[in-house]
Residue frames as a rotation matrix with the C-alpha (Angstrom) as fourth column:
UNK 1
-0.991 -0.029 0.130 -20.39
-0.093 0.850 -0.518 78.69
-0.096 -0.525 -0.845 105.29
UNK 2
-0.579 0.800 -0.157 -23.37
0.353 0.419 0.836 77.00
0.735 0.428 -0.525 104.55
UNK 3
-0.018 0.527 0.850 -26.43
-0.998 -0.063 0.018 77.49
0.063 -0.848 0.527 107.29
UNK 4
-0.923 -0.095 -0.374 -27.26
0.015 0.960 -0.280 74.47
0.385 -0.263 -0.884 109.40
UNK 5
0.087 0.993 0.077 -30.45
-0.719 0.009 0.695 73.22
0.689 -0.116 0.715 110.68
UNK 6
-0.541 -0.299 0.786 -30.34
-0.830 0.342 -0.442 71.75
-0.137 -0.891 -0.433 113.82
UNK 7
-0.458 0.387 0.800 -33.68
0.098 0.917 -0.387 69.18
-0.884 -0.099 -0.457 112.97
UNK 8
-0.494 0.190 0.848 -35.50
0.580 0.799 0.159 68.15
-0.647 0.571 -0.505 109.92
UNK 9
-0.966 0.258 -0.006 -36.41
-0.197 -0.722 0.663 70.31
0.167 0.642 0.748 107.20
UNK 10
-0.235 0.949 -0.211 -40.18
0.910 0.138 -0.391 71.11
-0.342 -0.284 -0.896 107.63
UNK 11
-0.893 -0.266 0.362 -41.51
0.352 -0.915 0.198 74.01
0.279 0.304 0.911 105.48
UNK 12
0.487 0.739 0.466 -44.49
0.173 -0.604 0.778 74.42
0.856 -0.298 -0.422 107.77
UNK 13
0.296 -0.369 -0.881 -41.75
0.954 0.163 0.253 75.81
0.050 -0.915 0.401 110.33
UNK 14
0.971 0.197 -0.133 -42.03
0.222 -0.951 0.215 79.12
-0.084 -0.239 -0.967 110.73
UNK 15
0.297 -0.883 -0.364 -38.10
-0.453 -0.466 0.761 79.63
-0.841 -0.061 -0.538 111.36
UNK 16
0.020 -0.607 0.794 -37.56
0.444 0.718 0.537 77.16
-0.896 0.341 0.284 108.94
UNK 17
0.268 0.955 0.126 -39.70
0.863 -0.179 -0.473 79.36
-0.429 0.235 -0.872 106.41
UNK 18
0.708 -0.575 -0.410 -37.87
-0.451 -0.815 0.365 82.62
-0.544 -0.074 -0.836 107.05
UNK 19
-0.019 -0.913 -0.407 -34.87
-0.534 -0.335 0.776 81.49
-0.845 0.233 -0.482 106.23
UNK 20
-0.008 0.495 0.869 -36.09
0.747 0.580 -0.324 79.86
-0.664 0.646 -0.375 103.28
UNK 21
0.770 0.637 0.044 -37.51
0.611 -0.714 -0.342 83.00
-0.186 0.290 -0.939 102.29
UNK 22
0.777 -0.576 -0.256 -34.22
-0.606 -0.794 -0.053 84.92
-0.172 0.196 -0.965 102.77
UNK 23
-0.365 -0.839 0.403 -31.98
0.167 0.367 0.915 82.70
-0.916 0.401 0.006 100.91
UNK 24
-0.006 0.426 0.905 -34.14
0.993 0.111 -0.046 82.96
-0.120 0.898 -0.424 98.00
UNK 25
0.996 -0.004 -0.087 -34.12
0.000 -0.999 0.043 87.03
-0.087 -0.043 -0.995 98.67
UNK 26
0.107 -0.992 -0.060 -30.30
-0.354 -0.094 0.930 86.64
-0.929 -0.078 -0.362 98.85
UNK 27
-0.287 -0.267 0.920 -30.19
0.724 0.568 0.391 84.57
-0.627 0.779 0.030 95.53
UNK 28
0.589 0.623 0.515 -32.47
0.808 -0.470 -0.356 86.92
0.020 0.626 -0.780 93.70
UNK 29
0.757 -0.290 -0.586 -30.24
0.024 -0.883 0.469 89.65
-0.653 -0.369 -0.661 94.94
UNK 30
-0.094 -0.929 0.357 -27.22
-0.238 0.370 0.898 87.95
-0.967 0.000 -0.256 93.46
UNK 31
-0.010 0.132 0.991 -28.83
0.941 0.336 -0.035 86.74
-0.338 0.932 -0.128 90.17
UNK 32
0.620 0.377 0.687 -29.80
0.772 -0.446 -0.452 90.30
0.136 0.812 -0.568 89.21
UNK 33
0.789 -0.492 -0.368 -26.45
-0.315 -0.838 0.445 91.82
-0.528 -0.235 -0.816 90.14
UNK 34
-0.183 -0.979 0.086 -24.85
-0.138 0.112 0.984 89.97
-0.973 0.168 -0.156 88.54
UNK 35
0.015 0.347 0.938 -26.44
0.986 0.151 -0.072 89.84
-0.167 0.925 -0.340 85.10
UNK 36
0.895 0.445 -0.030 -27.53
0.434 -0.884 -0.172 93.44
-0.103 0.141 -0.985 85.39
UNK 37
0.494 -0.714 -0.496 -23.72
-0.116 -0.620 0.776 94.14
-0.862 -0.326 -0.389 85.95
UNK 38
-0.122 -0.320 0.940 -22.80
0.393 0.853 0.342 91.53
-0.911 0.412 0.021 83.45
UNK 39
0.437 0.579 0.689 -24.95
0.888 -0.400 -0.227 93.96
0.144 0.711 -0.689 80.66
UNK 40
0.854 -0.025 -0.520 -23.59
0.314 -0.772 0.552 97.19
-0.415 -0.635 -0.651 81.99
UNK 41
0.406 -0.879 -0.248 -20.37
-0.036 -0.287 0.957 96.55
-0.913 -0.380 -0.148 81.76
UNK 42
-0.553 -0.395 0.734 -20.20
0.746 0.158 0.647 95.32
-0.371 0.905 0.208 77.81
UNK 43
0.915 0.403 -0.010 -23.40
0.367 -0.843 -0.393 98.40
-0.167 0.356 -0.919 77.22
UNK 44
0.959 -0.184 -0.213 -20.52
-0.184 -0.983 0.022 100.59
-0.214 0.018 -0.977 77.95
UNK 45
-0.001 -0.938 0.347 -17.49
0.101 0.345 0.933 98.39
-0.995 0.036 0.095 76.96
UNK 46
-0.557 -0.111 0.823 -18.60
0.759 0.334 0.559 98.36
-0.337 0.936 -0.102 73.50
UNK 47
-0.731 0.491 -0.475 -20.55
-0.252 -0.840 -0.481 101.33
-0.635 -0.232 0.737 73.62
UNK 48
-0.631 0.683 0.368 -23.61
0.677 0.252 0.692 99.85
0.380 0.686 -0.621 72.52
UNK 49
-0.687 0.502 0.525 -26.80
-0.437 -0.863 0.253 101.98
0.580 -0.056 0.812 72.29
UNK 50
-0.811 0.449 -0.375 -29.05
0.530 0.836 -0.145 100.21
0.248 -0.316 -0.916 74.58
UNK 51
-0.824 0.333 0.458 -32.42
-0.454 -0.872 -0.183 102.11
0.338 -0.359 0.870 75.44
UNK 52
0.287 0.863 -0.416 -33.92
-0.246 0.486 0.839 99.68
0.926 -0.139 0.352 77.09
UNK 53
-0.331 -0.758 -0.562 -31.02
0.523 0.349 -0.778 99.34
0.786 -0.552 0.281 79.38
UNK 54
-0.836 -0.289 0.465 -31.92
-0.107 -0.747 -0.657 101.71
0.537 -0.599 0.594 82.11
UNK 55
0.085 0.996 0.018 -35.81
-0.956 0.077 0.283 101.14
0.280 -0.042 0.959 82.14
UNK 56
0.796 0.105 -0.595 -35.17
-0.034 0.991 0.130 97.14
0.604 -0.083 0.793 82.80
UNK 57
-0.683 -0.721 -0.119 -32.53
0.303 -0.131 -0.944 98.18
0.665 -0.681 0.308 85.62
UNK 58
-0.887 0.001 0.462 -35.19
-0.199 -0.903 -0.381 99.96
0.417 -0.430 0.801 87.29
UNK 59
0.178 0.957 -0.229 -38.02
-0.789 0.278 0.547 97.95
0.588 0.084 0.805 86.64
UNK 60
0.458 -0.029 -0.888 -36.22
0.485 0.845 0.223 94.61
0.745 -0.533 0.401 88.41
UNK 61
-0.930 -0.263 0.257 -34.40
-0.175 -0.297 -0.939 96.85
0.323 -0.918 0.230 91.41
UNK 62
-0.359 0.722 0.591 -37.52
-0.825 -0.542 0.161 98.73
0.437 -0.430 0.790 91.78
UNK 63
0.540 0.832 -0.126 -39.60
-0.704 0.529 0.474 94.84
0.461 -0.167 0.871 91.93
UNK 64
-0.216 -0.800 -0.560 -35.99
0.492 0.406 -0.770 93.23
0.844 -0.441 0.306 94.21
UNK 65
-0.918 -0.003 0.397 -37.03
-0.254 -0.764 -0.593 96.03
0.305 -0.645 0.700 96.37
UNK 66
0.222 0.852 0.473 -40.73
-0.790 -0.127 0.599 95.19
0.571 -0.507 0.646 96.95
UNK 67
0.371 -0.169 -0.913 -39.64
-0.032 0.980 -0.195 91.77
0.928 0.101 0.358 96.95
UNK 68
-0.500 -0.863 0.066 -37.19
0.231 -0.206 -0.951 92.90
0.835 -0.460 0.303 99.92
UNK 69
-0.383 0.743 0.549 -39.98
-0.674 -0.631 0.384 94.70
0.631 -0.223 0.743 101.50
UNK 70
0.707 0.521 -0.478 -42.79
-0.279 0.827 0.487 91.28
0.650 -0.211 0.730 101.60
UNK 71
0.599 -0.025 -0.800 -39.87
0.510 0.782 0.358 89.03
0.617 -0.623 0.481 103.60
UNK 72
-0.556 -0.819 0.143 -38.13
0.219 -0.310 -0.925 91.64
0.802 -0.483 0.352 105.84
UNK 73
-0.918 0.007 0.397 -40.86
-0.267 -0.752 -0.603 93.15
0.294 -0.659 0.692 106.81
UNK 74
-0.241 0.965 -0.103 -44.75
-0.951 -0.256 -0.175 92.32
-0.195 0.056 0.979 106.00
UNK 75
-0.360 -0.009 -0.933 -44.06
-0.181 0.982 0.060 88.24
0.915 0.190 -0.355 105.82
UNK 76
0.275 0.202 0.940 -45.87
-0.961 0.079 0.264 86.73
-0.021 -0.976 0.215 108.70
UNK 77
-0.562 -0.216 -0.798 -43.89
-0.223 0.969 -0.105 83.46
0.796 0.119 -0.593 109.56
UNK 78
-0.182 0.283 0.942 -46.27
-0.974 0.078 -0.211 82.61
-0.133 -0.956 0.262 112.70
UNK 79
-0.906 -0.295 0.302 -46.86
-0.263 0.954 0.144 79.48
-0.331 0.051 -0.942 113.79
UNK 80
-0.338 0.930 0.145 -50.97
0.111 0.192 -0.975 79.93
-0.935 -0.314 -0.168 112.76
UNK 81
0.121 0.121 -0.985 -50.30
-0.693 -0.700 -0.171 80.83
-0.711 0.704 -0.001 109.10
């Protein structure tokens, strides 16, 4: 189910902001599971040699993770920002 918003979109609103912020953290989550799986699964269906494959798994977690980091934790959504 979709969210709702109760009054006009406004993206100097702090709450509005946040969740802004984590839908786009939720997409991002989703885009690189599913590509990253999307590679995986034919790497090792077709056994292809891939040796970049592991290094570029690690490098976008590793930068999903800071990402994760910035709007869970260290985002200030006040109302003075």
């Amino acid at each position: 189910m979709p969210p709702k918003w109760s009054r006009k979109p406004d993206r100097n609103d702090p709450e509005y902001r946040r969740l802004g912020d984590r839908i786009n953290l939720a997409f991002h989550l989703a885009l690189f599971s599913a590509i990253n799986s999307g590679i995986w699964f034919f790497a090792i269906l077709y056994r292809w040699d891939l040796p970049w494959l592991t290094p570029v798994t690690g490098t976008w977690a590793a930068i999903w993770l800071a990402h994760a980091i910035y709007v869970l934790a260290l985002a200030d959504y006040s109302e003075s920002a």
